[in-house]
N, C-alpha and C positions, 0 to 999 in steps of 0.2 A: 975254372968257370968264372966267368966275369958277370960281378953283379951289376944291375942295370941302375943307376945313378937316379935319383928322385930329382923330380923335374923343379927347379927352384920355385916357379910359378905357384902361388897358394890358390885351391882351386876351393872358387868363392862358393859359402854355404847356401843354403836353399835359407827362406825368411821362412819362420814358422805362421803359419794362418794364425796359431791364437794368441801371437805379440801383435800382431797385424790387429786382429779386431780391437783387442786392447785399446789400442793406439788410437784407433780410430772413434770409439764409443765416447758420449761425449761424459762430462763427471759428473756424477751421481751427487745430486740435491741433497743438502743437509735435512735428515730426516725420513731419506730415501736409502733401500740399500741398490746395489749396481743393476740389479732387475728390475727397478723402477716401484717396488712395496714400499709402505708405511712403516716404518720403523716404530718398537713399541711405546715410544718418548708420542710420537706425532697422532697413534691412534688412539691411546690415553687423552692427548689435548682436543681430539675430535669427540668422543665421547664427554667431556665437559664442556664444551660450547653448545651439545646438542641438550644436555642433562640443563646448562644455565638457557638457553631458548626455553626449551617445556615449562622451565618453572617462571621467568616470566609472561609466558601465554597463560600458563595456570594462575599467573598473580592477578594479569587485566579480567581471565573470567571471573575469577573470585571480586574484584572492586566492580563491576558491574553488578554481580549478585547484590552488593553490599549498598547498592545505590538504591538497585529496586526496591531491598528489602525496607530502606531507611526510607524510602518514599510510598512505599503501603505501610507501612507502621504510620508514618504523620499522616494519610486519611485518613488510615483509622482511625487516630487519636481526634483528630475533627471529627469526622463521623458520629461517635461515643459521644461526645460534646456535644453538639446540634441534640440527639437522639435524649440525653439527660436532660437538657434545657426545655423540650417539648414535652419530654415526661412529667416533670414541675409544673407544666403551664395546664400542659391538657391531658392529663393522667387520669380525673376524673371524670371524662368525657363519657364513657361507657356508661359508667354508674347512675351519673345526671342524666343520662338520656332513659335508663328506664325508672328514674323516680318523677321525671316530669309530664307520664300519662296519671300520675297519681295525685300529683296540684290539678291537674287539670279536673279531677274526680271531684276534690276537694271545694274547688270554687264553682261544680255547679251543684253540690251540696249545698253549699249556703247561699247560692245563688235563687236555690229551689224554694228553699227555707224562709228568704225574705218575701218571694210572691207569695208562699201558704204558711204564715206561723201557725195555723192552724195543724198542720199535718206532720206531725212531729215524728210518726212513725216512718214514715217516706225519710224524711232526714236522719232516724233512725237508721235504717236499713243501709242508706248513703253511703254513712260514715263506716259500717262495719265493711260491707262491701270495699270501701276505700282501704278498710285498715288490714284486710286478708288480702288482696293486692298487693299491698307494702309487705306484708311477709314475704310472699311469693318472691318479690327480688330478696327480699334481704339473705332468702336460703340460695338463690340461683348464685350468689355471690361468697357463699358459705358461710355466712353471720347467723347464726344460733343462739336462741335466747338463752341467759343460766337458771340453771332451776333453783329458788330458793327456797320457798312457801313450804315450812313441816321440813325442809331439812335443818339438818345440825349448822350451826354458825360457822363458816370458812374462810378465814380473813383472804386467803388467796381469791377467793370467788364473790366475796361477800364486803359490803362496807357497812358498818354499826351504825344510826342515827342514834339510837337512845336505846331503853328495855323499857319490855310491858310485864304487868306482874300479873300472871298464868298460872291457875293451877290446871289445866287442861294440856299444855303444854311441858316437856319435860326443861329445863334451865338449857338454855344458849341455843336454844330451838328457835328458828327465823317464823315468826307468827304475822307478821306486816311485808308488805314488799309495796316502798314509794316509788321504786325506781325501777324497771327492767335494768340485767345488763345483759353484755352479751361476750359473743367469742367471734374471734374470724379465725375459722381453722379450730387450731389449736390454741391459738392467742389471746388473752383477754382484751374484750374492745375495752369495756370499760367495767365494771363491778355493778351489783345490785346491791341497792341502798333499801337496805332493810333494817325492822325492829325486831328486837331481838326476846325471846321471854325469860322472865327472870323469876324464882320463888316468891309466891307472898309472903307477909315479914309472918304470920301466924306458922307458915310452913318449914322456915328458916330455922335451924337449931340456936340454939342457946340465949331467945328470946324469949320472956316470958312473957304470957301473953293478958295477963290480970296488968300488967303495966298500961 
């Protein structure tokens, strides 16, 4: 049997399709893989450009805050200013305005008094009337007289002129009041200036009294 001799001729191969697309795909971007994604290098760098935008968007809204904030704080601080400097000037404004229906009492008191020296009760009356008006502000304003007359001597409420010697009185008992004082609040405005009683020298121990 005669075998059939192989034809010398190399019989050419088929091209495979996927050297073919190979070949053909164009190369793949540093930072890309061959499917055309982000490689983990490239979406790492996009997450910190995005992380560095926010925080400078965050930084201009914060120095905007930081301007406004710095420019209501300086009207405030003028503000405060003008508002102190008017308090100084015209602070008393209130006060003098209800003590100045009470001069006005006052002057036609003696205004009354010069047409009638005669009438001394009307001038009388006048001046009381004027001077229970002046209470009236001075409590609207919460100024209170202190009580001194019969109590015990209290240097915090009390200012000593001298002693009177009393045997009716018990020793450091306020028996004189030259001065009203008073309170605003709880505050002392000023002290009452009072005399103060003191033992007679008969009543004093260790005085003998045939001396």
């Amino acid at each position: 049997m005669v075998k059939k001799k192989k034809d010398d001729t190399t019989e050419e191969q088929p091209i495979i399709p996927e050297i073919v697309d190979q070949a053909e795909s164009p190369a793949a971007q540093p930072g890309e893989t061959a499917e055309g994604a982000a490689t983990p290098d490239q979406q790492a760098l996009d997450k910190l450009e995005s992380a560095l935008q926010a925080s400078q968007d965050e930084a201009r809204r914060n120095y905007d805050l930081y301007l406004r904030a710095t420019a209501d704080l300086e009207n405030y601080r003028k503000r405060a200013q003008r508002e102190k400097e008017d308090l100084s000037r015209y602070g008393h404004e209130k006060v003098l305005r209800e003590i100045l229906p009470i001069a006005d009492n006052l002057e036609r008191a003696i205004e009354h008094a010069k047409k009638d020296e005669t009438d001394s009760q009307g001038l009388l009356q006048g001046v009381e009337m004027t001077l229970g008006q002046f209470s009236q502000v001075l409590d609207k304003f919460s100024v209170r007289p202190v009580t001194a007359l019969g109590e015990p001597f209290d240097p915090s409420r009390h200012e000593a002129m001298g002693q009177i010697e009393s045997d009716a009185q018990p020793p450091n008992t306020v028996v004189q009041e030259l001065q009203k004082g008073y309170f605003l609040n709880d505050r002392l405005l000023r002290p009452a200036l009072v005399m103060v009683a003191k033992a007679p020298p008969a009543a004093q121990p260790g005085i003998d009294e045939t001396s």
